[in-house]
N, C-alpha and C positions, 0 to 999 in steps of 0.2 A: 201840413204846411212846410215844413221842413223838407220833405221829396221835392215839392215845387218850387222851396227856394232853390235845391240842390239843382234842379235841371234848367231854372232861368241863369245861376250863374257859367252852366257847362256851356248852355247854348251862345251866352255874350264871349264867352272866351272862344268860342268856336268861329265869332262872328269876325272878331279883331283878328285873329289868326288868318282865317281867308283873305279879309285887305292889307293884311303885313304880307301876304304872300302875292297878291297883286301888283305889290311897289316893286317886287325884286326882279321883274321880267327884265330882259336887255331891251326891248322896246317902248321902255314904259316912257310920262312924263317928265316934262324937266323939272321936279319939284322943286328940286334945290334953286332956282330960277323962281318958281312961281309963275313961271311964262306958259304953262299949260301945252309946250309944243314936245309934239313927239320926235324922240332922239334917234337915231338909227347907227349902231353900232357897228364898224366898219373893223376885222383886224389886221394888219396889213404883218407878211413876215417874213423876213431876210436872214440870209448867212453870217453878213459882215457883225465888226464889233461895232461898239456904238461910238469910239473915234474914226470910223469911215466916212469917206465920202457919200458914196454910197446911205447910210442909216441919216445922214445930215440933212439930205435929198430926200429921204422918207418922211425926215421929221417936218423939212418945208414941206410937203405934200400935206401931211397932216393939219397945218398952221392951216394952208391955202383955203381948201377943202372944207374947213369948219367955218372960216373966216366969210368964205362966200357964201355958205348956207346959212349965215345968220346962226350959228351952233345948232342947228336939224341934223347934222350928219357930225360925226364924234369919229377919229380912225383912232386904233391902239393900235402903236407900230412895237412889234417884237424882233430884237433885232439877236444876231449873235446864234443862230440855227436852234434857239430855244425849242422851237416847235418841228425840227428836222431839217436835212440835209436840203437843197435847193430840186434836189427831186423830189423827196417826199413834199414840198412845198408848193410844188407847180401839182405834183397829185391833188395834196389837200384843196389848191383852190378851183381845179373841175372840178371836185365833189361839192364843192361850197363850205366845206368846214373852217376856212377862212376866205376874203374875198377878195386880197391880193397879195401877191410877188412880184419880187425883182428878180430873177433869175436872167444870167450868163445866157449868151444866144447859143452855145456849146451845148450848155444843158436843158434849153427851151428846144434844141434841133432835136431832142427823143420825143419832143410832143408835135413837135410841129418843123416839118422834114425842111422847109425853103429857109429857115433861120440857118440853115449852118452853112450856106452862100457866104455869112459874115464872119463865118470863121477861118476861112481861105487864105493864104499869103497874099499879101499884099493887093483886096480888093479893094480896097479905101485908098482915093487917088490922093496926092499930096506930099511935099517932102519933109515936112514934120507933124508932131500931133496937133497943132491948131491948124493946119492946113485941113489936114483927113477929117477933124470932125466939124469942120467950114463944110466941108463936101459930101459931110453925111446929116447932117443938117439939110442940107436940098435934097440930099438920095430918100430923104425921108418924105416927099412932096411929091416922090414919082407915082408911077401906075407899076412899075415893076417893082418897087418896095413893098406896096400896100398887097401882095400878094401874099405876102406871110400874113400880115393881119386877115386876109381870109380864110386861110387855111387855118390859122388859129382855130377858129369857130368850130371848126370840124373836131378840134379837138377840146370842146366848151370850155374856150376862152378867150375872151377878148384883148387882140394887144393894140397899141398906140402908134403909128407909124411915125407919126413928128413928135411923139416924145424919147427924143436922143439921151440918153443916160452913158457919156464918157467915162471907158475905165483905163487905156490908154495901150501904146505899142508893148508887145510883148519883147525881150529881149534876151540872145543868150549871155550867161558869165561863165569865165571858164577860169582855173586854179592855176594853171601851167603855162600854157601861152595863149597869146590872145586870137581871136577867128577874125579874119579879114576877110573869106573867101569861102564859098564853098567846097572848097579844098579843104579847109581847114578842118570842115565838119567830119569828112571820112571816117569813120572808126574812132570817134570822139563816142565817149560813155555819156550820155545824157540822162535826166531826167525829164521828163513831160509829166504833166497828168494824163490818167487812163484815159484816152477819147480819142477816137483816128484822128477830128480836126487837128491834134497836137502831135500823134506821134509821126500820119502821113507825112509830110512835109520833111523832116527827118528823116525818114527813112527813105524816101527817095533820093536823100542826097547821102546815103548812105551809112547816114550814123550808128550806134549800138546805143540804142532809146531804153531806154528803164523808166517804162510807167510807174509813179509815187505816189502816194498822198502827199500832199506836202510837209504833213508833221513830222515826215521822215527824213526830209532833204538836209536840212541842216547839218547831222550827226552823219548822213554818208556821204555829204562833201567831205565833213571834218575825217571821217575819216579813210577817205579815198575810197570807196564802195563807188559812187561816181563823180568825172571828174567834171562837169556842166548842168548847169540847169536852164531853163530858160521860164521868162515873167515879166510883170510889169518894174515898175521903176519903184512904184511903192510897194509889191511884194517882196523885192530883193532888200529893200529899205527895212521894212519894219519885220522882216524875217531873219534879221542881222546878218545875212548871206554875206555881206560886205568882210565879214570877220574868216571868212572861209574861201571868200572866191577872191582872185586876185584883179581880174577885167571883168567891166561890164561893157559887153561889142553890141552897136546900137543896130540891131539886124532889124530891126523894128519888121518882122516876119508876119504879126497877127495883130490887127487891132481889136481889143476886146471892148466890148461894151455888155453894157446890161437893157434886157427888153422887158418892160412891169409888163403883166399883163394880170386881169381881174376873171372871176368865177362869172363865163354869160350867162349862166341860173341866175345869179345875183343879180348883175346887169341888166337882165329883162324884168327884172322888178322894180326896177329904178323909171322916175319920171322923168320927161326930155331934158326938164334944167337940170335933175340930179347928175343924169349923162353929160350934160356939156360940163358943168362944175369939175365932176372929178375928169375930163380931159384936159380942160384947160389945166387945172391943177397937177396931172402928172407931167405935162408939156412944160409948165414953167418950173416947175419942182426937178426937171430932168435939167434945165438951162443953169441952175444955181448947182444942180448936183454936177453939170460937167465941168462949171468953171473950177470950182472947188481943186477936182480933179486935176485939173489941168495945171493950177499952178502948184497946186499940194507934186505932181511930177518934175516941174523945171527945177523946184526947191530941193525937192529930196535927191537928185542927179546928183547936182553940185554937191549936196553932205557925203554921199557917196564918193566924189574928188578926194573931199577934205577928209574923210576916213581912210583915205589910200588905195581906193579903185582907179584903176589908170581908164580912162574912157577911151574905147578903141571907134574910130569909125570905118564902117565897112564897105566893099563893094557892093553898094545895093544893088547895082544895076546885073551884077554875075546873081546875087538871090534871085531875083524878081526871074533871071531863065533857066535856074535851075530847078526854082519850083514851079512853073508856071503849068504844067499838067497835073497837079495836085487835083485841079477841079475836077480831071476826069473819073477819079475813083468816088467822087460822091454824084456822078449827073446821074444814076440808078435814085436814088434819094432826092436829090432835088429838082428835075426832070428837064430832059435834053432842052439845052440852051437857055436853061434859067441865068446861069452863070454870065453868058454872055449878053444878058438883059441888064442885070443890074450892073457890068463892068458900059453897056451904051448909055445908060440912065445918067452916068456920070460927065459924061463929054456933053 
């Protein structure tokens, strides 16, 4: 009697054990709901912090995305490179180990070669930042834009050609005097980040470029290892460069932007509303993420005044001929007269 009480209790704990291990799937029901509908676990994962523009825009994506799917679809955004650098991130999402990123068109051009057309000097038509991204807003509507979203695939991944995600004109600051000219640049000591898109363009107009991380720029302005860097308006901002660099010259040389793009393993398991949901959702998610942007940059100039950066403005029209062969060190990469596709797209 006693063996067979022993083995009816082993087997009931054996029982409850297996349906305690049936709840804990990431596809399980919504129990806490009661609604009996199956949830689909989405993780999405970014570099920036989580006061960026940038993660804000993630977070909308997130809101949007669950909102329309009646909560069937759940994203967990990880922001702050918890899960690695913005290339291990584009990795992870062809493998499918997560199922989306926002990565830089800079660092999306190692996966997919026509993205780095948008990191060009001054390929974005317009004469400030709401003009250029007025004009990349329609560049994004062409047939010559949607040619990186194919070449994506090639690389198993899906991107969004009308989802704009604004990060703004890049600019130099210099310590000693200010750059009006590409003259000024000559044998100026700069920093860039590692990646031809940043150092070319510099080096053709002669400078002496010091590829950085940027963890490092601060401490070799401070202490004269180099005398320039160049970046957006909010990385000079919240990098406190303002306390080291004396100008910020509005060369507005690269507009950076960021391009989501998702795991197409994932993708093609998704059903056609699923598909339209998270497009729509990253296309309005990119429209709140750029405005953000956009004025988070008008705001932070001026602090940068009133911190004692004297604003230089430049000859743009001597940049835009001094770099304008830039393109031709990358048409091996982005293939003859791509460049001159997406610069007709815009007229």
């Amino acid at each position: 009697m006693i063996k067979k009480a022993l083995t009816l209790i082993v087997s009931m704990i054996l029982l409850f054990g297996l349906a305690a291990c049936g709840d804990s799937t990431e596809s399980s029901t919504d129990a806490a709901s009661g609604s009996g509908k199956e949830v689909m676990k989405i993780k999405l994962g970014h570099v920036t912090n989580d006061q960026s523009a940038i993660h804000k825009g993630a977070v909308k994506f997130k809101e949007i995305v669950e909102e329309k799917s009646d909560g069937t679809m759940e994203v967990e955004v990880i922001p702050g490179g918890q899960l690695g650098s913005e290339k291990d991130l584009v990795e992870s999402t062809q493998i499918g180990t997560i199922e989306i990123t926002i990565p830089s068109a800079a660092v999306l051009s190692n996966f997919v070669p026509k993205a780095a057309v948008l990191t060009l000097p001054y390929v974005i038509k317009g004469e400030n930042e709401r003009e250029k991204y007025k004009t990349f807003v329609e560049l994004g509507k062409s047939e010559a834009y949607k040619e990186i979203a194919t070449q994506a695939e090639d690389a198993k991944l899906v991107a969004f050609p009308e989802a704009i995600w604004w990060v703004g004109d890049r600019h130099v600051t210099t310590s000693d005097e200010p750059v009006k000219t590409p003259e000024d640049i000559k044998g100026l000591k700069i920093r860039t980040p590692d990646a031809t898109a940043h150092t070319e363009p510099f080096k053709i107009m002669d400078a002496n470029v010091t590829p950085m991380n940027i963890s490092e720029v601060y401490y070799s302005l401070k202490s004269g290892t180099i005398a320039a860097q160049e970046n957006s308006v909010n990385q000079i901002y919240t990098n406190n460069f303002h306390e080291v660099q004396k100008y910020v010259n509005l060369t507005g040389h690269m507009s950076q932007n960021e391009l989501p793009v998702v795991s197409l393993q994932w993708w093609n398991t998704l059903s056609e509303d699923q598909k339209k949901i998270v497009t729509e959702a990253m296309n309005e998610s990119g429209e709140y993420m750029s405005e953000l942007q956009l004025t988070a940059n008008e705001e932070e100039l001026e602090i940068l005044k009133e911190e004692g950066m004297e604003v230089v403005e430049v000859d743009i029209e001597a940049f835009k001929e001094a770099t304008k062969d830039t393109y031709k060190s990358f048409e091996d990469v982005l293939g003859k007269g791509y460049y001159e596709k997406i610069k007709s797209a815009q007229e």
